[in-house]
N, C-alpha and C positions, 0 to 999 in steps of 0.2 A: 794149620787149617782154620784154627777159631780166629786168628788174624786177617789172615785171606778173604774169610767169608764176610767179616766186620767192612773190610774194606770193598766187597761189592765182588769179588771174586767166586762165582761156585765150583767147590772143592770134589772130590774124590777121593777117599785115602786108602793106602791099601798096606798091612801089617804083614810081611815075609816073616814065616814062623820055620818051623825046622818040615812042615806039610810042601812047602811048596818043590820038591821035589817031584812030589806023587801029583801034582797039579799039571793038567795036560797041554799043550802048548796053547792052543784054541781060547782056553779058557783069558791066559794072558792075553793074547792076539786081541781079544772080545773086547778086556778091561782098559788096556793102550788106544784101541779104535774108537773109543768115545772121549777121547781126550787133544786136546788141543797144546798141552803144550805139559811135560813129564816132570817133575819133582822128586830125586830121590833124598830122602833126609839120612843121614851116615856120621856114623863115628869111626875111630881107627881102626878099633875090629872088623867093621862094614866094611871097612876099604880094601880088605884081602879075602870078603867070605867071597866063594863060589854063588851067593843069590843076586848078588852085585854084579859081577861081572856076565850071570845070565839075562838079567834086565835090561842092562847098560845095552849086551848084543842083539835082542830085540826092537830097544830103542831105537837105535841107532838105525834101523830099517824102517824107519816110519817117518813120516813127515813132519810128526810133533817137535819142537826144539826140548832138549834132556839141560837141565840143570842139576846139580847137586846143592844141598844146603849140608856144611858143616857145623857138625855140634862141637867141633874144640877147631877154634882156629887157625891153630897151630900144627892140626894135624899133618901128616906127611900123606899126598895123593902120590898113586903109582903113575908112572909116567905114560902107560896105555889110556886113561882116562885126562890127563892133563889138558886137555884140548878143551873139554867139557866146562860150560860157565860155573864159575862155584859161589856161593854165598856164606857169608859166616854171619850175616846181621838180619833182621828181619825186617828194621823199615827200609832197606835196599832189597830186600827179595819183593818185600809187595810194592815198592815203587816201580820196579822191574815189570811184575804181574800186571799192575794195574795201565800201563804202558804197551803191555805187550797185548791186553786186552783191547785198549784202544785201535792197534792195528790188525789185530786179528776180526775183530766188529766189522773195519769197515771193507776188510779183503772178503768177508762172508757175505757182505751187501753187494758189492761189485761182484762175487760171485752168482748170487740172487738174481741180481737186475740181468746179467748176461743171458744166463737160464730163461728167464721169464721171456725176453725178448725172441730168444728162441723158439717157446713156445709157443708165440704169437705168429711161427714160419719170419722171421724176419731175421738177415743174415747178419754177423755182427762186425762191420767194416764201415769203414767211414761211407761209403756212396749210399747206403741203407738206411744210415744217417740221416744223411743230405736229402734225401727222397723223403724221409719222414718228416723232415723240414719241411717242403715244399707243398707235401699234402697238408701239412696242419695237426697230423697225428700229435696230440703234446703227450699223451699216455709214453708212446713210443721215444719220443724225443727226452723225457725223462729218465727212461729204464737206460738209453744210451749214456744218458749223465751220470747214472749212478753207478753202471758198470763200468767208468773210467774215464770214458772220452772227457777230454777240454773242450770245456762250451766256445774255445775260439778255434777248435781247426776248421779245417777250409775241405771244399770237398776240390774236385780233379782241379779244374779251370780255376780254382785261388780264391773265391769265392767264402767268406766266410759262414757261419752256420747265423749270425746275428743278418746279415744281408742277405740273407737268401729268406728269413722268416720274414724282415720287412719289403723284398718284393715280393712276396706271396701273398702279403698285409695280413701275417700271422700273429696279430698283436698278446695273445697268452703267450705263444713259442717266444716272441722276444723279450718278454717281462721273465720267462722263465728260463731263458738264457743270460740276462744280468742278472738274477736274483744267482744264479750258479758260477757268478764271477767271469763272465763276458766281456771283454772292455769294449765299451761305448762306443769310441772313435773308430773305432780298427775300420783300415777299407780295403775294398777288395782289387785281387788282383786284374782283374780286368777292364773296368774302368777309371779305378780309383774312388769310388760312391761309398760313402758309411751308411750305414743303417739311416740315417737322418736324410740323407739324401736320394736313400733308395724309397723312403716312405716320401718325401716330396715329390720324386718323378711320379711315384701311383698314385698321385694326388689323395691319399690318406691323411685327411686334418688330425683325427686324432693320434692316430700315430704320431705325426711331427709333433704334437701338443704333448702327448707321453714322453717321447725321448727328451725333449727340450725340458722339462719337469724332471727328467732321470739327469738333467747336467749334459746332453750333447751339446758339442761344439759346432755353432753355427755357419763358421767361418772358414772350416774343411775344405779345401779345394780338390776336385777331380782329377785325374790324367790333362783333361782338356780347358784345366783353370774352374771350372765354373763350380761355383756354390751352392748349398740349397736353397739360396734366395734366388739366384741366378732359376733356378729350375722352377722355382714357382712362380716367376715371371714370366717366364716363357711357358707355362702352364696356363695365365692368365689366372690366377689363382690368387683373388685377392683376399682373401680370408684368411689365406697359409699365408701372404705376405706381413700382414699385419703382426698374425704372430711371430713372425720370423725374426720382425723388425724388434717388436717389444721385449726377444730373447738377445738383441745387441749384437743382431745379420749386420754384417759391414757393409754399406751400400757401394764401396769403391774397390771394392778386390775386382780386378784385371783378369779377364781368361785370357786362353792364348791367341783369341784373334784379338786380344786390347778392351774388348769389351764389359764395362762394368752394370751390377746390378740394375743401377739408375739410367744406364745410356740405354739399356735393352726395354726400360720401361716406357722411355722418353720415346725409341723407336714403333713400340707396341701401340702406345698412347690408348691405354685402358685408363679411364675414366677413373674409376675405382683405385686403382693400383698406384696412378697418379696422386690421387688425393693422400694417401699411405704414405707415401714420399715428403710428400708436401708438409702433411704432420708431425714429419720425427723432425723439423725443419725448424719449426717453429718455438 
């Protein structure tokens, strides 16, 4: 226990004496129910008393994981009990602990977050999600992340959780969707748009200036070939073009009618957008 505790573990111990006969069952029930995970420490005589085998049968009704730690290595376990993980070292019992703390921590958060979300009347399924994406909720869209959910599934229609924040131009939900390991590029099933691209159709400059700063890749093509330079052209948007260009927009990627960047600009003949061209040119 003075190991245990040194290493960041809070202990419990409890001494079976020749009383725990007369000890009511409740009382164990009570001392087992605040515990996360059982320790019995035993030597060969332990391994054939009768307070063994009444613990071990309690245990083993509870959700906590039962370990044994033996005090002679050597000793002989009865083969009822063999199942059970055994230790005979201590920096492997607390490496063990200290490990098994780790995931028990973070199963207790994901249980947290679940609860809380509930609390707030919010159901816990991907489309509740998607909907808390859409509104902008980041409180909500975080309790989701930390109850489990991957910051990249997709809700019904394919649809990622990182593109559905940037067409909503939920620019916290999308910082707080890469900051939860998001991939950037990912696009969606319905158009083929990434995040980059769905912030250029909403003509969102900042956004595009965020991702493009996060490492998005400018040069993503759609279901229908076209680009987010391709989109801020045809946006007339020469502000987002500039930057598009400064982040190394390919001006000759092809959509599917043949169409590139520069033809779509040349066909617009924005003034502006022209001049943008004209300068990566020179």
């Amino acid at each position: 226990m003075v190991r245990l505790e040194s290493d960041g573990c809070d202990t419990l111990g409890l001494k079976i004496s020749e009383s725990w006969r007369r000890e009511p069952r409740s009382r164990f029930d009570a001392l087992l129910a605040g515990a996360s995970h059982l320790l019995c420490v035993v030597d060969q005589a332990d391994s054939e008393a009768a307070w063994l085998a009444y613990v071990i049968g309690l245990a083993r009704g509870q959700p906590s994981p039962l370990a044994l730690f033996l005090l002679n290595e050597e000793m002989t376990v009865a083969p009822w009990i063999a199942d059970i993980r055994r230790f005979a070292d201590l920096d492997a019992t607390c490496a063990y602990y200290l490990a098994e703390e780790v995931e028990w921590t973070a199963k207790e958060e994901r249980r947290m977050a679940k609860a809380a979300l509930l609390e707030l009347g919010i159901s816990w399924h991907a489309e509740s999600f998607a909907q808390c994406v859409r509104e902008g909720d980041t409180k909500a869209v975080d309790l989701f992340l930390s109850s489990g959910f991957l910051p990249d599934i997709r809700e019904k229609t394919g649809v990622p959780m990182l593109c559905l924040a940037a067409r909503s131009r939920h620019r916290g939900i999308v910082e707080l969707l890469l900051d939860r390991g998001a991939a950037i590029d990912v696009q969606s099933d319905d158009r083929g748009y990434s995040a980059l691209m769905d912030a250029a159709q909403q003509g969102d400059e900042a956004l595009v200036d965020f991702l493009l700063d996060r490492g998005a890749n400018p040069n993503l093509q759609s279901k229908d070939g076209q680009t987010a330079l391709v989109l801020a052209v045809g946006r007339g948007d020469s502000v987002m073009v500039v930057k598009l260009l400064a982040s190394g927009a390919d001006t000759e990627i092809a959509d599917k009618l043949g169409l590139t960047a520069r033809k779509y600009a040349k066909l617009f003949r924005d003034p502006l957008i022209d001049a943008a061209f004209a300068a990566i040119e020179r």
